[in-house]
N, C-alpha and C positions, 0 to 999 in steps of 0.2 A: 497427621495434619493434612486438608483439604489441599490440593495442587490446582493452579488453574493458568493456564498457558498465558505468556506476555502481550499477547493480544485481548485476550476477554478481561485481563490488568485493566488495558488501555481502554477498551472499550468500558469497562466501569467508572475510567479516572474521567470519563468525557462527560458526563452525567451532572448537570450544574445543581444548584440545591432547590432552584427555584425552579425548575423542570420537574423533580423531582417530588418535591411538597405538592406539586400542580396538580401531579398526575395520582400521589400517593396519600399522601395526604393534606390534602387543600384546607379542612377545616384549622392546621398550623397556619396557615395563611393569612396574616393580617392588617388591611392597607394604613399604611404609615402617614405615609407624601406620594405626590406624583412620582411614579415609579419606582417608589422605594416600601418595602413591605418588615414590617417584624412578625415575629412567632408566636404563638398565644401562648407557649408553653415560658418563652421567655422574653418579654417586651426588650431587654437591650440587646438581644440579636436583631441587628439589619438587614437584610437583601437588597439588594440595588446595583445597577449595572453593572451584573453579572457575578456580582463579590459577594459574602457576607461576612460582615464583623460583629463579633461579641463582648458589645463594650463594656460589662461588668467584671467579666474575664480576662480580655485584654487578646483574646483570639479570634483569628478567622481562614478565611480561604477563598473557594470556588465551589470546588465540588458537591458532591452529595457525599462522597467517601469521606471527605474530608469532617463535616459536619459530622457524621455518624461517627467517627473516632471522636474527634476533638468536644461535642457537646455530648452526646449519647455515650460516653463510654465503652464505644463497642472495640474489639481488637480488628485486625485489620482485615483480618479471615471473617470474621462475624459481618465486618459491615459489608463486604465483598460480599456474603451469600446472601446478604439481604435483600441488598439492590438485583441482584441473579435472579433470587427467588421472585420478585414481584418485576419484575421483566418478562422470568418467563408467562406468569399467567398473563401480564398484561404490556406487551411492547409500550413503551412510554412516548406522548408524545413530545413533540417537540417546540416549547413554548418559549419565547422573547420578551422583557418585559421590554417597557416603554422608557425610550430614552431620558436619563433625569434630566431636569432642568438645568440649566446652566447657571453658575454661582449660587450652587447647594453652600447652605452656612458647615465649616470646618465645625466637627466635633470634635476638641482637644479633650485626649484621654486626661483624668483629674489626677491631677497634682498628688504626689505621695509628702507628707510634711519636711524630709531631707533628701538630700541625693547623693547618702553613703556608699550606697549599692553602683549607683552610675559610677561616683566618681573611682571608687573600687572595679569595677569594671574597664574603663575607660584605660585606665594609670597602668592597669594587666595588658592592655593589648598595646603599648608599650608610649601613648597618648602623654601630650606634656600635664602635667598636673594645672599648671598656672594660666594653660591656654583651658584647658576644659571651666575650671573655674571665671574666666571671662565669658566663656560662653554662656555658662549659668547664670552672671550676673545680670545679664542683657537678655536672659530668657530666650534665649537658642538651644540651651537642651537643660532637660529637666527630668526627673524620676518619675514612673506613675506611679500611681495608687493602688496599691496589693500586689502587683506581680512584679513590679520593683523593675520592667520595662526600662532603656531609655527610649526619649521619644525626642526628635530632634525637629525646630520647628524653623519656617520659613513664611517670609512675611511679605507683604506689596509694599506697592510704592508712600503708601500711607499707613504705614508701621502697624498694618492688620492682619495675624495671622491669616493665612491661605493654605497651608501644607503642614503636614506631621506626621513623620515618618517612625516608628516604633518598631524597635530591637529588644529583643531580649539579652540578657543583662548573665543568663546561662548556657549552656552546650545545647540549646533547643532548636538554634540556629533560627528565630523565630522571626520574620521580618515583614509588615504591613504597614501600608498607609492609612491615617484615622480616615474615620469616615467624611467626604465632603476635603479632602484634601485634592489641589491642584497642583498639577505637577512643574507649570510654568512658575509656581512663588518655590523650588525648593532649596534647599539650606544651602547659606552661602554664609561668607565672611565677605566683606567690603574693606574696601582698603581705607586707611585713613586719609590718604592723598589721593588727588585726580592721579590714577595710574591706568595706562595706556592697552594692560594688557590683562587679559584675563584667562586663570588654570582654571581646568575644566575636567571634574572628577567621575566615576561611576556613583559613588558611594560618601554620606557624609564620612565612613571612618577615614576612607581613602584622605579626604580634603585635612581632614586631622591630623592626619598621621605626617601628611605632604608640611604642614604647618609647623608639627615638629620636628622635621627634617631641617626647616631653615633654621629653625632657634638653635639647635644642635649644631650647624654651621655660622650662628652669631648673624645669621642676618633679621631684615624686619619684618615677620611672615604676618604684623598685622598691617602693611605698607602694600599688601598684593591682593589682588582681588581672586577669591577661590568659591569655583563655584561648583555644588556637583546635581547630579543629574538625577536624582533619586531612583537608580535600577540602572540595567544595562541596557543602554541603547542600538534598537533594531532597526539597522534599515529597511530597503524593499529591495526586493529578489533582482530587482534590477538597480546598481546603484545611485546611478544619475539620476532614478526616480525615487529615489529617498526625501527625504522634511526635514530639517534640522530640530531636532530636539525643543520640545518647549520651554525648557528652563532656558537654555542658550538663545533661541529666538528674543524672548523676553528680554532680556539682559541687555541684548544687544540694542534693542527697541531703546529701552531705556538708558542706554550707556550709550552714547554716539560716537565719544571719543576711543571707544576701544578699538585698534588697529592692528592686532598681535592675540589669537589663542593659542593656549597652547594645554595641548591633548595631553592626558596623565591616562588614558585607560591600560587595564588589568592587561598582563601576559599572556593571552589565552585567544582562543580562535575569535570568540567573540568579542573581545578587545579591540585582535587587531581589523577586525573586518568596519567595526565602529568608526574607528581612527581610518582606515582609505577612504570610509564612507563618507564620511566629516570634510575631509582633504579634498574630496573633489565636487562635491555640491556647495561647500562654503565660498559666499561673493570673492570673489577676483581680487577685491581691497582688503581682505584678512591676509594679515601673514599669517601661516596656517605652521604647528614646528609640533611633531612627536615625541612626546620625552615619556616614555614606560617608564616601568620602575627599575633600576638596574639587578635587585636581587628579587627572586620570589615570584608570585601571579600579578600580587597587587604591591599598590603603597605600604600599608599597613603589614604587608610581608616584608618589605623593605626595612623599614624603621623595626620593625622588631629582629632581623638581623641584626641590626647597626648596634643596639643596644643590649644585644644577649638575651632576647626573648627565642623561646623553642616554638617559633610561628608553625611549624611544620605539626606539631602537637593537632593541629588542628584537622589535618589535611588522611590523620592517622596514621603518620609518619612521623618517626622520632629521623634526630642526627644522624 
């Protein structure tokens, strides 16, 4: 088998799809919307600012690498010598597309007829049964169509989806936003009562898991406002010059009377650099309070402790 040094790795993994197609083959090429292109080979492959998703699949990425595995069928050495091979005759250049518009319509992956698979899935990563199933009823998470995905959705202020975040449901570890998702509407739970304060997650499993952690101590986890962040949140290299997160800015915008966040991110470098980053650009009038998870990286590591799940299974560690 072919060996190629962790640099010309990296410098293949830099190779977007739409650079790629541009230079290689442009007749794939085909304009969609402003700034967004599909493939003649496959009209529900999208590109657009700088992603593509394969909505009949339920797949996507970034890359060119990524593409050639994931739709081409190529092994990981094959599409590596691909991208090499037509590099070398012809350095590629280097194309941008065009900013997309602003409030692109959300394409919700289509509905699968049950959500056995979800709720089997969900109940495994050690998720209350009674809380998922409210979730479902209110259409906050639901199964897709053939790859048995979940896809977890987030709504505005006028009860219209804006966001939908899609998992796989198997060890694929497979994680995307639908196409046209905004990261300011993402998946939250709302309290039933005016309450003061609002958690603040990486991850919808995290906010789930955090949910089933109350009910497990009898308290009222639809009584609190949970809100997560759809990915982990990156400052800037300098922190004081960091943005607060679009979900939380939003939230905040919209909720006046919250005067109390409180940070739940994962145990991990990037966790905690998230949470000083948050703590020291958040207005002066947040009570601002750190609560990790006390076992594991995350929530969902925690609750599956608690409950006799082998979360470490995951990590490729057994007990």
């Amino acid at each position: 088998m072919a060996y190629y040094p962790p640099d010309v790795i990296q410098k293949v993994k830099e190779l977007d799809l739409y650079t790629y197609l541009k230079n290689y083959e442009p007749d794939e090429l085909v304009p969609f919307s402003r700034g967004t292109y599909m493939t003649r080979t496959h009209d529900s492959l999208k590109i657009s600012n700088g992603m593509w998703y394969w909505f009949s699949q339920g797949v996507g990425g970034k890359t060119a690498l990524e593409y050639l595995i994931r739709v081409r069928d190529y092994s990981f050495i094959e599409a590596v010598e691909i991208i090499l091979g037509k590099s070398k005759i012809s350095p590629p250049i280097q194309y941008k597309q065009k900013e997309k518009v602003q409030n692109v319509r959300l394409l919700l992956p289509k509905k699968a007829s049950d959500n056995e698979q979800v709720i089997k899935y969900l109940v495994g990563r050690g998720i209350d049964k009674d809380i998922i199933q409210e979730c479902i009823d209110n259409d906050l998470i639901y199964q897709q169509y053939q790859n048995n995905n979940v896809v977890f959705v987030g709504y505005d202020k006028f009860k219209t989806p804006r966001y939908a975040g899609v998992r796989a449901t198997n060890s694929s570890r497979y994680m995307q936003d639908a196409y046209g998702s905004h990261k300011a509407f993402s998946f939250k739970l709302d309290s039933l009562d005016k309450n003061d304060s609002v958690h603040l997650f990486e991850s919808a499993i995290d906010l789930l898991s955090y949910a089933t952690l109350l009910k497990l101590d009898n308290k009222e986890w639809y009584n609190e406002n949970l809100l997560s962040l759809a990915g982990v949140y990156q400052p800037a290299k300098k922190i004081d010059e960091s943005k607060i997160p679009l979900a939380l800015n939003y939230y905040l915008n919209q909720n006046q009377n919250i005067k109390k966040i409180v940070l739940h991110f994962d145990n991990d470098s990037a966790g905690r650099i998230a949470t000083m980053a948050l703590k020291t650009i958040l207005p002066k009038q947040y009570e601002v309070v750190d609560d990790p998870p006390k076992v594991g990286k995350d929530f969902n590591d925690f609750l599956c402790d608690r409950v006799g799940i082998n979360y470490k299974k995951r990590y490729g560690k057994e007990r």
